[in-house]
N, C-alpha and C positions, 0 to 999 in steps of 0.2 A: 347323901340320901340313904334310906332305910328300904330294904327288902326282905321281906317273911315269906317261904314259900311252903305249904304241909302236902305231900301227894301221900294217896292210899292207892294201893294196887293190890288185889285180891281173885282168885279164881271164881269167878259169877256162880255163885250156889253155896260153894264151899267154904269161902269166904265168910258165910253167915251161922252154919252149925257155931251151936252153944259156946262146947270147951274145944272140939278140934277145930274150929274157924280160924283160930291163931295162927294152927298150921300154915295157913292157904293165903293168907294175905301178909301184906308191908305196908307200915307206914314210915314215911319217908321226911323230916323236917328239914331246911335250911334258910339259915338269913347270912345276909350279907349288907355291907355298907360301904358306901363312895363315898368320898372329899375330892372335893374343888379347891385347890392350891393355887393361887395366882402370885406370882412372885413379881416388884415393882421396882425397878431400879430409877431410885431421884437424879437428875442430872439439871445442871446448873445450865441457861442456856444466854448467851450474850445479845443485848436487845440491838435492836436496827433500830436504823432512822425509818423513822414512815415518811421522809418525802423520796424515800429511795426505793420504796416499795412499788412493784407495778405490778397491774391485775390482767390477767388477758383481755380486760373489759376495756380498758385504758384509752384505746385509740380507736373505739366503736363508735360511729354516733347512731341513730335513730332514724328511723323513715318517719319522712313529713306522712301526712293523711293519700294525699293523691298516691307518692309512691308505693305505700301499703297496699293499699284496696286498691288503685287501678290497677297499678301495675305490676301487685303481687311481689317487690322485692323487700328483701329484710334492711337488718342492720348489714353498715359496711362498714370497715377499715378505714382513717383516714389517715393514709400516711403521713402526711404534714403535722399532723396535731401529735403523733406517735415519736414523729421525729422532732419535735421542739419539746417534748417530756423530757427527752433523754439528754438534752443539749441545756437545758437547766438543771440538770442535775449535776452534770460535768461542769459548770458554771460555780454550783455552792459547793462543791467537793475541790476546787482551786481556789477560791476564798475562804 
């Protein structure tokens, strides 16, 4: 990015006579400029199996309608279904 800045500073009156005005005042110029550098290093990355991936969603299930709205609770945890994910997975990884 690009920045121009001009300031004038001058003694109020004196600043404005004809030839000695010069005297009494400064003007002041500067610019300046940025760069944005982003440096990216490629890395090579070794694929997974997607049936060995698990989500934290994994072992959620859903509130029927009564549980929702009567009763106000969410989703749960269902350990069993959490725990037979993992037990076929150790299943295809010894075959």
């Amino acid at each position: 990015s690009e920045n121009a800045r001009n300031v004038a500073d001058g003694i109020p009156g004196a600043s404005d006579l004809p030839v000695l005005g010069r005297l009494f005042k400064s003007e002041e110029f500067t610019s300046g400029e940025t760069e944005l550098v982003i440096l990216v290093t490629p890395r090579l990355a070794t694929p997974i199996d997607r049936r060995r991936v698990t989500l934290p969603t994994d072992g959620f299930v859903a509130p029927n309608d009564v549980e929702f709205y009567l009763l106000g609770k969410g989703a749960k945890l269902d350990f069993d279904r959490y725990q037979l994910n993992d037990i076929r997975e150790e299943d295809t990884n010894n075959n």
